[in-house]
C-alpha positions in Angstrom: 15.7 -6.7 13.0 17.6 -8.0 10.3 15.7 -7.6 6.9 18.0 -9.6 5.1 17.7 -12.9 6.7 16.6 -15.9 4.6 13.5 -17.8 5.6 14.2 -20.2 3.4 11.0 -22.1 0.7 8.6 -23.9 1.5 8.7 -27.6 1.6 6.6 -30.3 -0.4 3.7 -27.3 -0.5 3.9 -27.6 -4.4 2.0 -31.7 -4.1 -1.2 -29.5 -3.5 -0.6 -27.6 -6.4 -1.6 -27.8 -10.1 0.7 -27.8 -13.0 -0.2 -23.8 -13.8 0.7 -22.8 -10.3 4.2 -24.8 -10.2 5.2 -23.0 -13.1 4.4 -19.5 -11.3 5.5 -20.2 -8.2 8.9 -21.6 -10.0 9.2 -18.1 -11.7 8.6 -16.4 -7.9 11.2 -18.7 -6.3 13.6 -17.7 -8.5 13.0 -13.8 -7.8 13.1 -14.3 -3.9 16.4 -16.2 -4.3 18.0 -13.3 -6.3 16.4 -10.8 -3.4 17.6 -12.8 -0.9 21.5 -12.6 -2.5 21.3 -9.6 -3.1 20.0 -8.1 0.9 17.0 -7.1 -0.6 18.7 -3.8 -2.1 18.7 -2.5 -5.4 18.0 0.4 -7.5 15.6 2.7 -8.2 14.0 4.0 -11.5 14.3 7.5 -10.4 17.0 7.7 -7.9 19.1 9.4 -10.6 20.1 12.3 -8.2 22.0 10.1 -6.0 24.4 9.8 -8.6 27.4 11.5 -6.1 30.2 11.9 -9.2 27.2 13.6 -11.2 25.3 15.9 -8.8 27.2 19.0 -8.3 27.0 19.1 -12.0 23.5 19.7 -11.6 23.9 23.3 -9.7 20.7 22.4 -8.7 19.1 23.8 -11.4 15.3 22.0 -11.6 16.2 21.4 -15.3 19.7 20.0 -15.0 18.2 18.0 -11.8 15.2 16.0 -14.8 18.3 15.8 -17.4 20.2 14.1 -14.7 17.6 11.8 -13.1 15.8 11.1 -16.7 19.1 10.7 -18.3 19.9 8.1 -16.3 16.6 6.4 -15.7 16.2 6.1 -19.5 19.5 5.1 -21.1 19.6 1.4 -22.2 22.2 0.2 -20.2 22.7 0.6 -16.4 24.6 4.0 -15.4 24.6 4.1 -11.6 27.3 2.0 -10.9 29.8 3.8 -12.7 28.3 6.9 -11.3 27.8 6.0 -7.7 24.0 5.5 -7.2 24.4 3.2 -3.8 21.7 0.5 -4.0 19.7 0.4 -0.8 16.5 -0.8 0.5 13.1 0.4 -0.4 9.7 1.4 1.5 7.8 1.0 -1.4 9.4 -2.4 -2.4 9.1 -3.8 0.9 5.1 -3.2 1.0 5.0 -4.9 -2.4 7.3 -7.6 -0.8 4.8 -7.8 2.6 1.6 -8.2 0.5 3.6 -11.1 -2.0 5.1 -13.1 1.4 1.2 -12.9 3.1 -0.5 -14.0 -0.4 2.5 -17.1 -0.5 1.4 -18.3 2.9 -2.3 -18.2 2.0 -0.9 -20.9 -1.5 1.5 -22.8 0.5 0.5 -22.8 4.1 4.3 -22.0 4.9 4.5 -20.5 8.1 8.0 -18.9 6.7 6.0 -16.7 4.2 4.0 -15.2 7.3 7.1 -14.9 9.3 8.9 -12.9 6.5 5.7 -10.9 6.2 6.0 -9.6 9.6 9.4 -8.8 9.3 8.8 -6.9 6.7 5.6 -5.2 8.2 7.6 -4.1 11.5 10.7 -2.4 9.2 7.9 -0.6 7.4 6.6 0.9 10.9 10.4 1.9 11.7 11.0 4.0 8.7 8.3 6.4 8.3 8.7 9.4 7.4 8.9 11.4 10.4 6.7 15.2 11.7 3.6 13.9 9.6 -0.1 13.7 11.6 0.4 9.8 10.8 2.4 7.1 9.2 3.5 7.6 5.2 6.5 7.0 3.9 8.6 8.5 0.9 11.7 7.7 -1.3 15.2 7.2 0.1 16.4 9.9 -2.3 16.0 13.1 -4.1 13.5 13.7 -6.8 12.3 16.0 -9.2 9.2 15.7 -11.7 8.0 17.7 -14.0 6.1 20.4 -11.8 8.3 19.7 -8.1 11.4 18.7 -6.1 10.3 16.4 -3.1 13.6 15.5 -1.0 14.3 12.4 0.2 12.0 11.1 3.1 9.0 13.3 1.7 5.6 11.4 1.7 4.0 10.9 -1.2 0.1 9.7 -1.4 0.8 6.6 -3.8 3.8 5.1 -1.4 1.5 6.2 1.8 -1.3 4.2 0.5 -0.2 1.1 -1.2 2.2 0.6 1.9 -1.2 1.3 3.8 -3.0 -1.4 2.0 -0.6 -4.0 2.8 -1.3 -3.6 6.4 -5.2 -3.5 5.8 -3.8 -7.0 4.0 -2.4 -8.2 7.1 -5.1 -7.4 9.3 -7.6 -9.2 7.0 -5.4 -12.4 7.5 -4.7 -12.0 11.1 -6.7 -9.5 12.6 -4.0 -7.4 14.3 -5.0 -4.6 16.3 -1.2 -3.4 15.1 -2.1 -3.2 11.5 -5.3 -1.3 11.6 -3.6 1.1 13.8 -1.1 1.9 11.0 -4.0 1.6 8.4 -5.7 4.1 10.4 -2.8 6.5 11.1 -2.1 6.8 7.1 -5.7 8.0 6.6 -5.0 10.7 9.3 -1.8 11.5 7.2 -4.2 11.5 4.3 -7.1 13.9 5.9 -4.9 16.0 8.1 -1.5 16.8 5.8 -2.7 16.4 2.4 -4.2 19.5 0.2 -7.3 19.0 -1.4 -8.7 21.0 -5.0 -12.0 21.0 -4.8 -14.9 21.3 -7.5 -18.7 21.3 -7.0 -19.1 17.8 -7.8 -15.7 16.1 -6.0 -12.4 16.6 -4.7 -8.7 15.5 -5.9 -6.2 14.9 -2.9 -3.0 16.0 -3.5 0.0 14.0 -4.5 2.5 15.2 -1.8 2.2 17.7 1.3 2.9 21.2 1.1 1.7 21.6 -2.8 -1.2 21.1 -4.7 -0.3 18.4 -7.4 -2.8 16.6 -9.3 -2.9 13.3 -10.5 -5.6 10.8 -10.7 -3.7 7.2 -10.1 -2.5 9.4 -6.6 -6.5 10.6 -5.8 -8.1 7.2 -5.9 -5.2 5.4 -4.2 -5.9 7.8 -1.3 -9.8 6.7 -1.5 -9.2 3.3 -2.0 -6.9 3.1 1.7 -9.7 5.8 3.1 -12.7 3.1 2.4 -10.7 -0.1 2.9 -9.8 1.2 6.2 -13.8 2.3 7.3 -15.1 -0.6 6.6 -13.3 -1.5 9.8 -13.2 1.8 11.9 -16.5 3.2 10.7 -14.6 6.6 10.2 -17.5 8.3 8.2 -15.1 10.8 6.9 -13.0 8.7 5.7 -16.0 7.5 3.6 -16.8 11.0 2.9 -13.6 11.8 1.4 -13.2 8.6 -0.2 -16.4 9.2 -2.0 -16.0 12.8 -3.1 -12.0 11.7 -4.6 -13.4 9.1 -6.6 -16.6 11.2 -7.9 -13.4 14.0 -8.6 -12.0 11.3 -11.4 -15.1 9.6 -12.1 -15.7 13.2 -13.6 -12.1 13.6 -15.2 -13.3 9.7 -17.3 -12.7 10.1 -20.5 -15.9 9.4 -23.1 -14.0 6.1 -24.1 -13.4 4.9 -20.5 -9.9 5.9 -20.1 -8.3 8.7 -17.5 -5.4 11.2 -18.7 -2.6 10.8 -15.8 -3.8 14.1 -14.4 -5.9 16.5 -15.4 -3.2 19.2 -16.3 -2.4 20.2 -20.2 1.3 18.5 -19.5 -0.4 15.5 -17.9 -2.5 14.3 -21.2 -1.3 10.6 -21.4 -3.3 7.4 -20.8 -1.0 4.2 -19.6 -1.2 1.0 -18.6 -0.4 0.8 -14.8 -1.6 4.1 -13.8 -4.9 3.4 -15.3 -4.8 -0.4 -13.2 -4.3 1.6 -10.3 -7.2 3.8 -10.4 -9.3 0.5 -11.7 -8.4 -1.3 -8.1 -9.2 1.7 -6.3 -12.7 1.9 -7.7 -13.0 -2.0 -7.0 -11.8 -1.5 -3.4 -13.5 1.4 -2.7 -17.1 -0.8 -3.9 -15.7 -4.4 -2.0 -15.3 -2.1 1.0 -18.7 -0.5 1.1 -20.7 -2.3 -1.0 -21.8 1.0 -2.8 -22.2 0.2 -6.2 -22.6 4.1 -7.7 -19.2 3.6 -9.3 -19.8 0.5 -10.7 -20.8 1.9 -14.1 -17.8 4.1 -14.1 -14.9 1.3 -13.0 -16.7 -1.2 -15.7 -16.2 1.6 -18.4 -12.7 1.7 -17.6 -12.3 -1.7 -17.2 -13.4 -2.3 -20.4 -11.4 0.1 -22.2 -8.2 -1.0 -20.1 -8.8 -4.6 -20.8 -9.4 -4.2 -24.7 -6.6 -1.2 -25.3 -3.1 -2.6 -23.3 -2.6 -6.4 -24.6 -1.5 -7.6 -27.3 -2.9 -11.2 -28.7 0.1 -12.6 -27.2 -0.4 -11.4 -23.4 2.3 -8.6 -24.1 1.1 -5.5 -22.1 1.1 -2.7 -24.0 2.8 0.8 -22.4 0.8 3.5 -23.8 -2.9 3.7 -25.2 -1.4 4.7 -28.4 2.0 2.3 -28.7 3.1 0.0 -27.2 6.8 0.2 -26.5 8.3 0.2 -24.6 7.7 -2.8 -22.6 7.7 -1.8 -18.7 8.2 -4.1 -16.3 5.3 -2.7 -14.0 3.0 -2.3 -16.7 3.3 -6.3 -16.6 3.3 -6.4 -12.5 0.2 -4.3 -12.5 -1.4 -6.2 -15.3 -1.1 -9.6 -14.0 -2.3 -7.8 -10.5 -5.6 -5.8 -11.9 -6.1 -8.7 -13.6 -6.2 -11.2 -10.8 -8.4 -9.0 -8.3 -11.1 -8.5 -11.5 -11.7 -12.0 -11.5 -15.0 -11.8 -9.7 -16.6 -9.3 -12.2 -14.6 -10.5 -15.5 -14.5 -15.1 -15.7 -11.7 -14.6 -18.5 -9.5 -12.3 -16.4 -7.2 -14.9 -14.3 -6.5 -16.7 -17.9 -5.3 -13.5 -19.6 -3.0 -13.0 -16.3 -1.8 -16.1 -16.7 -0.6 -15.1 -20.8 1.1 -12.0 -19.4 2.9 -13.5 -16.8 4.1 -16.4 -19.4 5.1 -13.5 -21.6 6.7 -11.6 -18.9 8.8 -14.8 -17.7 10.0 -15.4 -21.1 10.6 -12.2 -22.0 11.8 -10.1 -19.1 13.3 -12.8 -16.2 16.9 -13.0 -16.5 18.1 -16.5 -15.8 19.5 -15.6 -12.6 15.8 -14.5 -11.4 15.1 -10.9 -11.6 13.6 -9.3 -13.8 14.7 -6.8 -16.6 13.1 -3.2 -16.3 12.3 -2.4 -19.9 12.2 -3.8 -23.3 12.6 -1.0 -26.1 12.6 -3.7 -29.2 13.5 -7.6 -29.8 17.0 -6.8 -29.3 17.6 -3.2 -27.1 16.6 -4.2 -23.3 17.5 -2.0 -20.4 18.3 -5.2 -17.8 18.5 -2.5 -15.0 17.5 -5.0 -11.8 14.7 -1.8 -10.3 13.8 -2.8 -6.9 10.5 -1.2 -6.0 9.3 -1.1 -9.6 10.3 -4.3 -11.0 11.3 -7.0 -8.7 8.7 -6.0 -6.0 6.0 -5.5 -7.8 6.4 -8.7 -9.8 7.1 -10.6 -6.7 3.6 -9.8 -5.5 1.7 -9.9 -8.6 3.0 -13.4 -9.2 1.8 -14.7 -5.6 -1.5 -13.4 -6.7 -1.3 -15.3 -9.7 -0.6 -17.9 -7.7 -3.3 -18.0 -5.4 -6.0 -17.0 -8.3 -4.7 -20.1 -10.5 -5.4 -22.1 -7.9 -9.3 -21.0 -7.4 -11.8 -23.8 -8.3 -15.0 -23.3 -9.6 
């Protein structure tokens, strides 16, 4: 299949539309033209370690390996060219890219939109990553954090399930035995290859395979695909699980609301997206079940979420205690949480609306994409990031889309 064919915009679609919604879908036009140029490869925020003239220097020492892939990801201008980071295409980015082509249909009608969704879907199911119990998927290069190497092609929970979810997406639309089948084969990855730490009242699933890493954006994301996907299989442990992983971070909830990123000493940080993540997963894991015992808990967080990362103008705030820099997924994920909320919060849709306006202003480059981070009025790293800028913006904006169009 060729992933880099164009399936061209829709026609005359935009007559149906209101003023708000031309101006998004302007914005999001813009970005699938630069993806389509550019074959739908880019780079990476931490593909630093592909850097071939920079590598060896590395020894492979774990902390020359984080002074290489940091240094890179965080100096203001883009590096990899000059030291031979190869763009290429990107799992994650393309299950960002499914779920924005299957929410542009649903505005437009477009049968192209579909089409490229199913493209995009079938390339997923040909590069899993491969001797798991079920489908998941990893990066296409080497990476180190702060507490573990994973090489390239090693699942991790967060690609696994938000790559799950936009099957569970498809099906919804289609109802294609195909797409629960890979739904379902994640949550086997999920139950079967992933350790789990547990305490007496709830269990945290474990970032990656092999190693017990901790982190609470990575536990709920599991739940959240475990529930979404028994509410069509009837799995009961997936609900099982699903329940005892959210009861784990419901317990880790902060008395204001807010979740540290994991619950080790070196995790301590609240932040924007990583807290929106684990605020979807709650409101999945109740849409799916219709078990409101987390309700209290998600609302809390909600709450403190919605108050803490915005600024009057719509500009999303990084951290709970700053707010540069300006990350271009903190204003993805904002304009995303924000959109799915609406049914609980009436005001959400219009502050998603503010963000994305700021965003477009602020971060789109003229030629489409958009810049990865803002560090002040006049420092901007305009580093095009695939997965976590141009994917993830491409989808939240189709939800934007969709959700300025709701009446009533």
């Amino acid at each position: 299949m060729n992933i880099t064919a164009s399936v061209g915009k829709p026609a005359g679609s935009q007559s149906d539309m209101n003023a708000d919604q031309v101006e998004i879908l302007d914005a999001e036009l813009k970005l699938y033209d630069w993806l389509d140029k550019h074959q739908f490869k880019g780079y990476d925020t931490f593909d630093g370690l592909s850097a071939k003239l920079l590598r060896p220097l590395t020894f492979e020492s774990p902390i020359l390996r984080t002074v290489l892939l940091q240094g890179i990801r965080r100096f203001p201008i883009n590096l990899r060219p000059m030291v031979g980071v190869p763009k290429a295409p990107s799992t994650k980015a393309m299950g960002f890219l499914a779920r924005g082509y299957m929410r542009l249909h649903t505005v437009t009608g477009e049968s192209c939109w579909a089409e490229r969704a199913a493209e995009a879907l079938e390339w997923l199911t040909g590069h899993k990553s491969k001797g798991y119990s079920g489908a998941c998927w990893g990066n296409h290069f080497d990476y180190q954090s702060r507490t573990f190497y994973l090489p390239k092609d090693t699942p991790t929970v967060v690609w696994t399930s938000l790559i799950g979810h936009a099957f569970l997406d498809a099906y919804e639309q289609g109802k294609l035995s195909p797409n629960i089948e890979v739904a379902d084969s994640c949550c086997r990855h999920i139950v079967q290859d992933l350790g789990r730490h547990q305490e007496e009242w709830g269990t945290c699933i474990s970032y990656i395979p092999g190693k017990m890493s901790l982190v609470h954006n990575a536990n709920t994301l599991a739940a959240s695909l475990l529930a979404r996907t028994y509410r069509y299989t009837g799995t009961v442990a997936y609900l099982d699980l699903a329940q005892k992983a959210l009861q784990y971070t419901a317990n880790h909830q902060r008395a204001d609301g807010a979740w540290y990123y994991g619950p080790a000493s070196n995790l301590r940080w609240v932040d924007n997206f990583h807290t929106a993540y684990v605020l979807d997963c709650y409101k999945h894991y109740t849409d799916s079940t219709k078990d409101e015992r987390f309700m209290p808990v998600m609302m809390h967080g909600y709450e403190f979420w919605k108050k803490t990362f915005f600024l009057d103008d719509g500009t999303p705030r990084y951290y709970d205690v700053k707010t540069l820099p300006i990350d271009i997924q903190c204003c993805s994920q904002a304009i995303d949480t924000l959109c799915f909320f609406r049914d609980v919060d009436s005001d959400s849709v219009k502050l998603a609306h503010k963000v994305a306006r700021w965003t477009i202003e602020n971060m789109q480059h003229e030629s489409g994409y958009f810049y990865y981070r803002r560090y002040s009025r006049h420092l901007v790293n305009k580093t095009p990031t695939l997965h976590w800028g141009q994917s993830t913006m491409f989808c939240a904006l189709a939800g934007l889309c969709d959700a300025l169009g709701d009446k009533g």
